[in-house]
Structures are given as C-alpha cells and as structure tokens.
C-alpha positions as protocol buffer text, in pm:
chain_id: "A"
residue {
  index: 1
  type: UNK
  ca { x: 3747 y: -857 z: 1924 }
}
residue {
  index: 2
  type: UNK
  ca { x: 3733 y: -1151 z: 1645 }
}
residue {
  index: 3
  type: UNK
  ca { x: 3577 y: -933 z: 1392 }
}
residue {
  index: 4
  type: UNK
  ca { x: 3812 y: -688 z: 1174 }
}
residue {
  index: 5
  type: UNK
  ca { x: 3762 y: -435 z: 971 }
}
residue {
  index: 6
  type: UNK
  ca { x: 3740 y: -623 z: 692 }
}
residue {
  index: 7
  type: UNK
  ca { x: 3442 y: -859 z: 793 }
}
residue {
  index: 8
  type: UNK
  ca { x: 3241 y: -494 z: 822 }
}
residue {
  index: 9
  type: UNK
  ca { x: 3325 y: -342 z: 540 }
}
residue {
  index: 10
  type: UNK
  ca { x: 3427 y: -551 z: 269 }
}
residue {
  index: 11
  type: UNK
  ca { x: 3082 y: -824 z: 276 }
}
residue {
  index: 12
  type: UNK
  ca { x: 3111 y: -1153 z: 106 }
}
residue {
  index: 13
  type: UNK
  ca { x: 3017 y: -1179 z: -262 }
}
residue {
  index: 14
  type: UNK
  ca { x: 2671 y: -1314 z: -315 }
}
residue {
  index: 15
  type: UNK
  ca { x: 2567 y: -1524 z: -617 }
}
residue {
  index: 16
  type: UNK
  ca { x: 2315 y: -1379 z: -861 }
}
residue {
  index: 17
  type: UNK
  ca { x: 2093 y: -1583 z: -758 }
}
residue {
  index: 18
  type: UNK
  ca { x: 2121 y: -1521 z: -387 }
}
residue {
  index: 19
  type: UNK
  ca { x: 2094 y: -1167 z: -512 }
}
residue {
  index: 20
  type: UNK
  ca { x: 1805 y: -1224 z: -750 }
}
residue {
  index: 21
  type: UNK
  ca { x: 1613 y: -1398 z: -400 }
}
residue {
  index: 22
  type: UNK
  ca { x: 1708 y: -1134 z: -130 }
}
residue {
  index: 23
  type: UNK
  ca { x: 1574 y: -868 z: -372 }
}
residue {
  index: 24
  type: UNK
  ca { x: 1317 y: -1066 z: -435 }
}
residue {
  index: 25
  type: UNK
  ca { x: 1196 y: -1146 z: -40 }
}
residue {
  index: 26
  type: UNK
  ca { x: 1229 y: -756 z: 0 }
}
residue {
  index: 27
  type: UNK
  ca { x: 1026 y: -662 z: -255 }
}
residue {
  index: 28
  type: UNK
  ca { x: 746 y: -944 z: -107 }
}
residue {
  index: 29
  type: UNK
  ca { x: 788 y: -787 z: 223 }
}
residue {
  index: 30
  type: UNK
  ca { x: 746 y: -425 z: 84 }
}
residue {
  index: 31
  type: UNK
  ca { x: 463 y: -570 z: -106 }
}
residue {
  index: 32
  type: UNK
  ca { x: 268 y: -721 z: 192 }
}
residue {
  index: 33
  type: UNK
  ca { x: 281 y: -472 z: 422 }
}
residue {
  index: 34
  type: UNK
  ca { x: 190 y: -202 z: 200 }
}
residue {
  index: 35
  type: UNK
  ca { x: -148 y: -450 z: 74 }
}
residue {
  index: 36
  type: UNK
  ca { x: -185 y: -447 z: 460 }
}
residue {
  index: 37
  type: UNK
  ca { x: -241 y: -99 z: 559 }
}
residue {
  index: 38
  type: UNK
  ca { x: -439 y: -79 z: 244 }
}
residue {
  index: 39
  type: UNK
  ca { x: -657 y: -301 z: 374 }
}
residue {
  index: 40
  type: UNK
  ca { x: -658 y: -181 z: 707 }
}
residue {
  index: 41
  type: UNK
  ca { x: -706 y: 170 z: 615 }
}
residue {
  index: 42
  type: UNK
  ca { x: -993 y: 61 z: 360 }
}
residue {
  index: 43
  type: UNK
  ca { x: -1153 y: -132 z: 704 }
}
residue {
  index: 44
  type: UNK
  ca { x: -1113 y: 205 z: 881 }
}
residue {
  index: 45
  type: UNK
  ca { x: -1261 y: 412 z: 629 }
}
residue {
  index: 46
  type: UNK
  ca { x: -1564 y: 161 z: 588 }
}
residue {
  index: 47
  type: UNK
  ca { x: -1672 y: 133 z: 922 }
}
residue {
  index: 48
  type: UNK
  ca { x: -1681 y: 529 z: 904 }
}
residue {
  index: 49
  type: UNK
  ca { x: -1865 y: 539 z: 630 }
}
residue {
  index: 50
  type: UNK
  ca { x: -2136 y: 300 z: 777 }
}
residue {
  index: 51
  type: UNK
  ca { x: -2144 y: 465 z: 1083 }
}
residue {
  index: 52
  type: UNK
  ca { x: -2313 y: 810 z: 918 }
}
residue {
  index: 53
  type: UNK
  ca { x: -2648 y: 862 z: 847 }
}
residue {
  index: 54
  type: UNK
  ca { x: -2776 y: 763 z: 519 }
}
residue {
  index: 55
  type: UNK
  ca { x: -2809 y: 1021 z: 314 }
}
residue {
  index: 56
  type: UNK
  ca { x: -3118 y: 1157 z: 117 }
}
residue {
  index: 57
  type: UNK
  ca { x: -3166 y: 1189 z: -251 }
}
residue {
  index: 58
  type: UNK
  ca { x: -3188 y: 1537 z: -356 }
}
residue {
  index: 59
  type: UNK
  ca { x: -3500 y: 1673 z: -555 }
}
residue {
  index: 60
  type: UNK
  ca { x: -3446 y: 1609 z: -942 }
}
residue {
  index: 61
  type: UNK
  ca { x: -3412 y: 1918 z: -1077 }
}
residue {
  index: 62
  type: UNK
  ca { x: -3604 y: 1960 z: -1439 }
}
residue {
  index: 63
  type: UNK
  ca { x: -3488 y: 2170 z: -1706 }
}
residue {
  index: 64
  type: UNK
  ca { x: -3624 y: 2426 z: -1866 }
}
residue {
  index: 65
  type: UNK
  ca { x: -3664 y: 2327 z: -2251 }
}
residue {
  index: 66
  type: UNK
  ca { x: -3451 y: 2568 z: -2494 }
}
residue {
  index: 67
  type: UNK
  ca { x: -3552 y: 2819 z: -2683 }
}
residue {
  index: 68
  type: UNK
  ca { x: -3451 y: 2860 z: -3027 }
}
C-alpha cells in the first residue's frame, strides 16, 4: 500500500478560495437539482390537472338583504 494513514486522515489544506469555489459548486449542484424536481414535479402535477374534467361553476348564491 502507497497510501498511509496520514494521506486519509489528515487532507491537504485548501486555499480560501478553493474553499470559497467547492462550496460554491455544491451549493449550484444542490441548487439545480432541487429547481429540477420542481419542475418535474410541477410537469407531473399539470398533466394531472389537465387530464380531469373541467369543472362546472356552481350556482351564485344571493343573499338575503339584512334586517335592521
């Protein structure tokens, strides 16, 4: 084996910048694939909203006027 223990548990120091970017492409990657089962659920729930029957307008109903 080539790698010791200290190549697994002791990891290299990153920059602040380095930092600042791998936080950064995580947060991007959380990002997108949260937007895209959003918009794969909205899809979903479109398409099964289309697919019922149109529903009809209920009767107005008129109010008495008050007495007073």
């Amino acid at each position: 084996m080539a790698e010791s223990k200290d190549t697994f548990f002791k990891p290299e120091k990153l920059s602040p910048q380095a930092r600042a970017e791998q936080t950064t492409s995580v947060a991007r990657g959380i990002l997108e694939s949260e937007a895209a089962a959003r918009q794969k659920k909205t899809e979903k729930l479109r398409a099964l909203r289309l697919a019922q029957p149109a529903p009809e307008a209920p009767a107005k109903k008129t109010r008495a006027p008050k007495k007073g």
